[in-house]
C-alpha positions in Angstrom: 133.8 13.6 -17.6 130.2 14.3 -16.7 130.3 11.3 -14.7 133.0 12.9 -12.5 131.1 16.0 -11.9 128.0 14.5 -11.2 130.0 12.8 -8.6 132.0 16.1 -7.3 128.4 17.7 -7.3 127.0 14.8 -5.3 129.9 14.6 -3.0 129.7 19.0 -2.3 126.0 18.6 -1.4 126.7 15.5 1.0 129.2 17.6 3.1 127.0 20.6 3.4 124.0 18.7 4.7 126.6 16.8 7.4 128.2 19.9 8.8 124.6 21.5 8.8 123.0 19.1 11.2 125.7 16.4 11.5 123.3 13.6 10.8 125.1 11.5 8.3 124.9 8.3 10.2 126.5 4.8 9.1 124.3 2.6 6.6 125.1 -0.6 7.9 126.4 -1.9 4.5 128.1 -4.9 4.2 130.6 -5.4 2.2 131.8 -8.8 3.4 130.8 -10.7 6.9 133.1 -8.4 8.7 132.9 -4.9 7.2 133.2 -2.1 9.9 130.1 -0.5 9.8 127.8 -3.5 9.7 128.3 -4.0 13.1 124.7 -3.0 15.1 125.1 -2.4 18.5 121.7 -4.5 20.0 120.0 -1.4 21.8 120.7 1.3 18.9 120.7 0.5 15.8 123.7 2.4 13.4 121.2 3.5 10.7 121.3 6.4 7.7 118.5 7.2 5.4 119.0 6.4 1.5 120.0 10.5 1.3 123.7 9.4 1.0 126.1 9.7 -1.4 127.9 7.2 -2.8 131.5 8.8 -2.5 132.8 10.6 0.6 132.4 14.5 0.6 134.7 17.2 0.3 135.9 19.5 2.4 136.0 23.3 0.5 139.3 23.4 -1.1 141.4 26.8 -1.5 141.8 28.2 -4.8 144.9 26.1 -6.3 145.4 26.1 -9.9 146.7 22.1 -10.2 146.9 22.5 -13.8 150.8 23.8 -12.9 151.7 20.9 -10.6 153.1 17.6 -10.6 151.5 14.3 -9.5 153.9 14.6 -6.0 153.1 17.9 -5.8 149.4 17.4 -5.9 150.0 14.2 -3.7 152.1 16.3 -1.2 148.6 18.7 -0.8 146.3 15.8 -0.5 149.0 14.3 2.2 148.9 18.0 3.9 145.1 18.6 3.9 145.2 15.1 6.3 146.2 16.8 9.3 143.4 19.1 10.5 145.3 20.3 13.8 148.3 19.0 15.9 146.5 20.1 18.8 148.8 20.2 21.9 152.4 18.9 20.6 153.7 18.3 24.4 152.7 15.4 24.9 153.9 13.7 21.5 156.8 15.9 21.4 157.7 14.2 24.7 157.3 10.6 23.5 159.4 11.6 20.4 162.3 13.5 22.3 162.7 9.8 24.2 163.1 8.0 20.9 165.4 10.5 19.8 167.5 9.8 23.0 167.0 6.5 22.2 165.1 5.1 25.1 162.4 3.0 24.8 158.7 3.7 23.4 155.8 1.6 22.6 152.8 2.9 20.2 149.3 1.7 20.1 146.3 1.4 17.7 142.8 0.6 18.9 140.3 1.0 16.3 138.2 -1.7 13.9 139.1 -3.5 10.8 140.6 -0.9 9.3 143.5 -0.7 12.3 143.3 -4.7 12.0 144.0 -4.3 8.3 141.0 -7.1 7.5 141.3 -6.9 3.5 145.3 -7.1 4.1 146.4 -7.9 7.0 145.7 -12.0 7.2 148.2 -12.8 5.1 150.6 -9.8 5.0 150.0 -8.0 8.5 153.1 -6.1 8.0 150.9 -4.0 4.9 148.4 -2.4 7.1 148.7 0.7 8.0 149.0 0.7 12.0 152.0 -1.1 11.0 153.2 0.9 8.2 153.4 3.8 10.3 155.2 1.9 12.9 158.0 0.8 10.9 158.2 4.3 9.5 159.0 5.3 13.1 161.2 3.3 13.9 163.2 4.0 10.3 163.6 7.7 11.9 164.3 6.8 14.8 167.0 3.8 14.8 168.3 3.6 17.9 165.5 3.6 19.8 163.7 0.1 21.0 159.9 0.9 19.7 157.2 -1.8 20.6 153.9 -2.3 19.1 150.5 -3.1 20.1 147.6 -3.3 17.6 144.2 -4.1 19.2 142.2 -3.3 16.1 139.4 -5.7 15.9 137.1 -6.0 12.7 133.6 -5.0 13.0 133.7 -3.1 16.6 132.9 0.3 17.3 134.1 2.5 20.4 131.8 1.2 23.0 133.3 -2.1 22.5 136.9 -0.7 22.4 135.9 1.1 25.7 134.9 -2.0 27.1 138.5 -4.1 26.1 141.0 -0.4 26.1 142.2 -1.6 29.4 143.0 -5.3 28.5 144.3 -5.0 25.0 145.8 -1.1 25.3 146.8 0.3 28.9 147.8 -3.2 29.5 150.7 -2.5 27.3 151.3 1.1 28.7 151.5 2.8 25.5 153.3 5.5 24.9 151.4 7.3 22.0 147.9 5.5 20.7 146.0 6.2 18.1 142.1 5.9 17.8 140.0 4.8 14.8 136.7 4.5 14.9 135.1 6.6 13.0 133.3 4.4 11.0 132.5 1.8 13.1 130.5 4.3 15.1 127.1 5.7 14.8 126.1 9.1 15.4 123.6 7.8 18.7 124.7 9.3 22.2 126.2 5.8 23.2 128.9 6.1 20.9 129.8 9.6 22.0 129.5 8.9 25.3 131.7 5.6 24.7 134.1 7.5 22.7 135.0 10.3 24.9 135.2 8.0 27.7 137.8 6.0 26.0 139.6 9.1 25.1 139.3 10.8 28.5 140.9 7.4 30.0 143.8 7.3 27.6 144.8 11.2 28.2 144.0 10.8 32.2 147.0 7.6 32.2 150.0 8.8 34.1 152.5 8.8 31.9 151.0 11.5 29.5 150.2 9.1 26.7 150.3 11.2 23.1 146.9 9.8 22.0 146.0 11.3 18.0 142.8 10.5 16.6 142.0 9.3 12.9 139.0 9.9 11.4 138.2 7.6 8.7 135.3 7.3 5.7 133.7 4.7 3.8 132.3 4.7 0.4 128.9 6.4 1.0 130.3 9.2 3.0 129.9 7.7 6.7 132.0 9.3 9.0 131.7 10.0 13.0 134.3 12.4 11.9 131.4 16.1 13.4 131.5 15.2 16.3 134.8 13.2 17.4 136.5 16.8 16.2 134.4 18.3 18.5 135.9 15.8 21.3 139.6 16.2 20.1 139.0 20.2 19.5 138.0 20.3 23.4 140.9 18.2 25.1 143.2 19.4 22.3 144.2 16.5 20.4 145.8 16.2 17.0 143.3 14.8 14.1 143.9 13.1 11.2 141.5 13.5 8.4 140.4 11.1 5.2 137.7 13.2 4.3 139.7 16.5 4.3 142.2 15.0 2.2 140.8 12.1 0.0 137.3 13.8 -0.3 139.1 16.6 -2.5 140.6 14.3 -4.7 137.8 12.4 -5.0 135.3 15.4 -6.2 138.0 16.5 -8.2 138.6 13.1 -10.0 142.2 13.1 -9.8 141.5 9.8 -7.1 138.6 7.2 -7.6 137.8 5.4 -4.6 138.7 2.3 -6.1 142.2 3.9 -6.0 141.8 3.8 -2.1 139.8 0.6 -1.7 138.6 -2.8 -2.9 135.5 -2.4 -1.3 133.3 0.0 0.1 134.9 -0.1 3.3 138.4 -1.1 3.9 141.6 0.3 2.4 143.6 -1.6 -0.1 147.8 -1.5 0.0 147.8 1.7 -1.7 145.0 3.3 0.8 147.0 1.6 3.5 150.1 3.5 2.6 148.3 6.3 2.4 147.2 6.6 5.4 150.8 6.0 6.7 151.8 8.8 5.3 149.5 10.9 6.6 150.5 9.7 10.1 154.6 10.1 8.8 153.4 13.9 7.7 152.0 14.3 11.2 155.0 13.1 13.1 157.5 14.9 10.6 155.4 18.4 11.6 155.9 17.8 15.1 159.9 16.6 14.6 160.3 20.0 12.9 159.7 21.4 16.5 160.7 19.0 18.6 163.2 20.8 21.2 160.5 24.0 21.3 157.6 21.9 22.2 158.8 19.3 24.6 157.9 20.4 28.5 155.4 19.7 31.4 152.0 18.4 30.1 148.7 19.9 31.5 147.1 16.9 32.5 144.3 19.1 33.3 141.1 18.0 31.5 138.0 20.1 30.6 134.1 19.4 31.1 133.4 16.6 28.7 131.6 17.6 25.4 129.2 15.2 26.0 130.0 12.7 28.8 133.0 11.1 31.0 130.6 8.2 32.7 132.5 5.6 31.2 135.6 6.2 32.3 138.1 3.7 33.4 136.1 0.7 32.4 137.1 -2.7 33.4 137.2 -6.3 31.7 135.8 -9.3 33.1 136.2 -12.6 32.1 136.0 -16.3 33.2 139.5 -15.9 34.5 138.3 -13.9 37.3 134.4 -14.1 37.3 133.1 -17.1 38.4 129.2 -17.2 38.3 127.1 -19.7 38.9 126.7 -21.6 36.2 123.5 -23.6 35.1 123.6 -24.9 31.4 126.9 -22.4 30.7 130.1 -23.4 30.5 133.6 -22.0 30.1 134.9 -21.7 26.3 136.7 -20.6 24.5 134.1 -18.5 22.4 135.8 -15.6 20.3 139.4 -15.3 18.4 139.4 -12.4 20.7 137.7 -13.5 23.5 139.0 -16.8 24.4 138.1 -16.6 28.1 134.0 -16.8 27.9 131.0 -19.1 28.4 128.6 -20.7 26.1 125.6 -22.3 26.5 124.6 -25.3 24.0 121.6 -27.4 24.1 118.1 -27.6 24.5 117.5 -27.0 27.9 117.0 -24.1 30.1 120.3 -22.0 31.0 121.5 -19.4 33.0 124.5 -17.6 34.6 124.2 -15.4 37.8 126.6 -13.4 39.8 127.4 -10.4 42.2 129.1 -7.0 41.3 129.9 -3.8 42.8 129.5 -1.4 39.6 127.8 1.3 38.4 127.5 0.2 34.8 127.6 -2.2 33.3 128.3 -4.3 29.7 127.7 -7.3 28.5 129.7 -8.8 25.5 127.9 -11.4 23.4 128.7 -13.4 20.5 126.1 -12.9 17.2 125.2 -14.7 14.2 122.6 -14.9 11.5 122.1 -18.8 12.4 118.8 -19.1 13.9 120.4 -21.3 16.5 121.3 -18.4 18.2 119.4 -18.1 20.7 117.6 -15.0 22.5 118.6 -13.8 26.4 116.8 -11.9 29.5 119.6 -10.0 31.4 117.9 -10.0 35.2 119.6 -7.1 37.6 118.7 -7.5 40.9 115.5 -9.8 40.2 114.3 -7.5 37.4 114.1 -7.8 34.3 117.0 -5.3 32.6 117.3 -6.2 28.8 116.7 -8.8 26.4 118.9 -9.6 24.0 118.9 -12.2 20.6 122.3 -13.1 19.6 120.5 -14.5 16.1 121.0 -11.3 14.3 120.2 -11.0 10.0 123.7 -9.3 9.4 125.9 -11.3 12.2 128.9 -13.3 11.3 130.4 -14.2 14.9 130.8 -10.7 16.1 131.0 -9.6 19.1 128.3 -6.9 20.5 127.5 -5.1 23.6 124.6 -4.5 25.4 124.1 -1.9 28.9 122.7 -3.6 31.5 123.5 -1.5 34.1 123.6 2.4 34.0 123.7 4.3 36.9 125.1 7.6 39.1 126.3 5.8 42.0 128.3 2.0 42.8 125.9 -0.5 44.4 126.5 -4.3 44.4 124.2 -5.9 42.2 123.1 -9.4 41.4 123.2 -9.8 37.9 121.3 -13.2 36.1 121.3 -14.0 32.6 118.3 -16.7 31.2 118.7 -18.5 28.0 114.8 -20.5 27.7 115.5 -23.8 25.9 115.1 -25.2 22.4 116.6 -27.0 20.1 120.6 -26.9 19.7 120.2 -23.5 20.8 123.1 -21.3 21.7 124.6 -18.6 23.4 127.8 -17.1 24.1 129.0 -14.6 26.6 132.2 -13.5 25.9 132.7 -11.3 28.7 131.4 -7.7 30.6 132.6 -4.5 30.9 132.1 -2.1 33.8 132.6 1.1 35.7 133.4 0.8 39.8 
């Protein structure tokens, strides 16, 4: 017993100091090669102080007397705290009113590991809970031909979903898609400025996509969760909250978050189904209604909260780059990225080619093997960036790096050097960038 209210007590002061200045920021932990939030992005590091707690924080809950209620009961206010607003319901009223008709819909999830389902999904990707919450969907709505897209990828935060939203999302012209990266993100202005971009492009798509964000927490109370309100709050966008709900449970020890996870990070099958149901309350709030909400979406968006620059970013690859290659060659370099170069050997490398942009990301490949090998970026002759894909807490992941950030489109001649050494590599998966 004292143990649980030195935790509740731990878990009340951690939430005060984050909405006070906002400045709980992701530790970096690992819990395994590919946790979420050990992914560091090379030019900002996603770095806390030891100040954390070592459970999620609560929100301030109501005066409820719980000694009256049942476990569903209780279960059923957890499940209800989730949804912190439905925001605008046109848009997803919309999408649902199709399904209803039964016409065809397709629902996407872009996030990390989490929306991959790392600790469940390689052997039973049918248990995570992008997918959970897509067979729930389609349960309510039989007649209806629902696809799915899942381009979670373990370990990446939203600059590199920014960067791949247009291959592995609008590709698919989604429907509805939810966002989760709340985690995976630090609390640095790249990540808000990546973040807003991506949702800015998903709500400025012509077909009026329903996008809902999901704000997820790990173990010592990391969340992006402050300021990605802020962004949905301003474009009017329905959130979806695992601190408001678990965090309550949690302080008041009716949950443990070994109830929710394995780890420190990821959701086990019962967090999984969870967070289905959270999802499943949020669509059943909107299905209740339906007929009054459906109608002409305002497609017209407000000043950013903190910036649109990245907008409407595009991926590159070697299927439609082809630079001039010294040392490099096309490879298939990343489960994700099969379409990159790499460089192997002990001579000196390089890459170099033209393009009209205004900014500009490279994706590399990084490891803890000292083999991996360290990069000059050169823009226009001059030395941009220098990267080292050998990094102490990589495992094959991919990171990004800005090379190019400007106002305005120029062409640019872009050159990247690898300096030789022995069975030294590196590997370019592929670039992002704004026209």
């Amino acid at each position: 017993m004292k143990k649980i209210i030195a935790i509740a007590a731990a878990m009340l002061l951690l939430l005060t100091a984050c909405n006070n200045d906002g400045s709980n920021s992701s530790s970096g932990t690992s819990t395994g090669s590919s946790s979420d939030n050990s992914t560091v992005q090379s030019s900002e590091t996603n770095s806390t102080d030891s100040t954390e707690s070592d459970t999620p924080s609560a929100p301030e809950n109501s005066e409820i007397d719980y000694s009256n209620l049942s476990e569903e009961e209780i279960y059923e206010l957890m499940v209800e705290r989730s949804l912190m607003t439905t925001g605008d319901m046109t848009r997803m009223a919309n999408v649902l009113k199709k399904a209803e008709n039964g016409e065809e819909i397709t629902v996407a999830y872009i996030g990390g590991s989490i929306t991959e389902g790392l600790t469940v999904a390689p052997n039973n990707p049918e248990l995570c809970w992008a997918n959970l919450s897509y067979e729930w969907l389609c349960e309510k709505y039989p007649n209806a031909k629902i696809n799915y897209v899942n381009a979670g990828l373990s370990g990446t935060p939203s600059i590199l979903g920014n960067v791949r939203l247009e291959r592995d999302v609008l590709s698919h012209n989604p429907d509805i898609c939810f966002v989760e990266f709340a985690v995976n993100d630090g609390m640095e202005t790249s990540y808000k400025n990546a973040y807003e971009s991506l949702v800015r492009t998903l709500l400025s798509q012509e077909n009026d996509m329903a996008v809902v964000l999901l704000f997820t927490v790990i173990m010592n109370g990391h969340t992006c969760q402050p300021h990605m309100s802020e962004i949905g709050n301003n474009y009017g966008l329905p959130m979806i909250s695992e601190p408001d709900s678990l965090g309550v449970e949690f302080a008041e020890g009716r949950m443990t978050w070994q109830d929710y996870s394995d780890d420190e990070s990821h959701p086990n099958q019962r967090g999984h189904e969870i967070v289905r149901d959270f999802v499943a309350h949020y669509y059943e709030t909107v299905m209740k209604t339906l007929d009054d909400n459906t109608g002409t979406v305002d497609r017209t968006l407000p000043a950013p909260v903190f910036s649109d620059k990245y907008v409407n970013m595009h991926f590159i690859d070697s299927e439609t780059l082809k630079p001039e290659l010294v040392g490099f060659v096309e490879n298939d370099t990343h489960t994700a990225f099969h379409n990159g170069w790499m460089y192997k050997g002990s001579d000196d490398a390089s890459m170099t080619f033209k393009l009209n942009c205004k900014a500009l990301q490279l994706v590399y490949k990084a490891n803890n093997s000292k083999a991996f090998a360290e990069a000059e970026i050169y823009v226009d002759g001059e030395l941009a960036s220098t990267v080292n894909s050998y990094q102490s807490d990589g495992w094959n992941n991919p990171v990004t790096e800005l090379v190019i950030d400007n106002d305005e489109t120029a062409e640019h001649t872009v050159e990247i050097k690898v300096n030789g050494g022995e069975n030294h590599y590196f590997g370019v998966l592929g670039f992002g960038y704004c026209d």
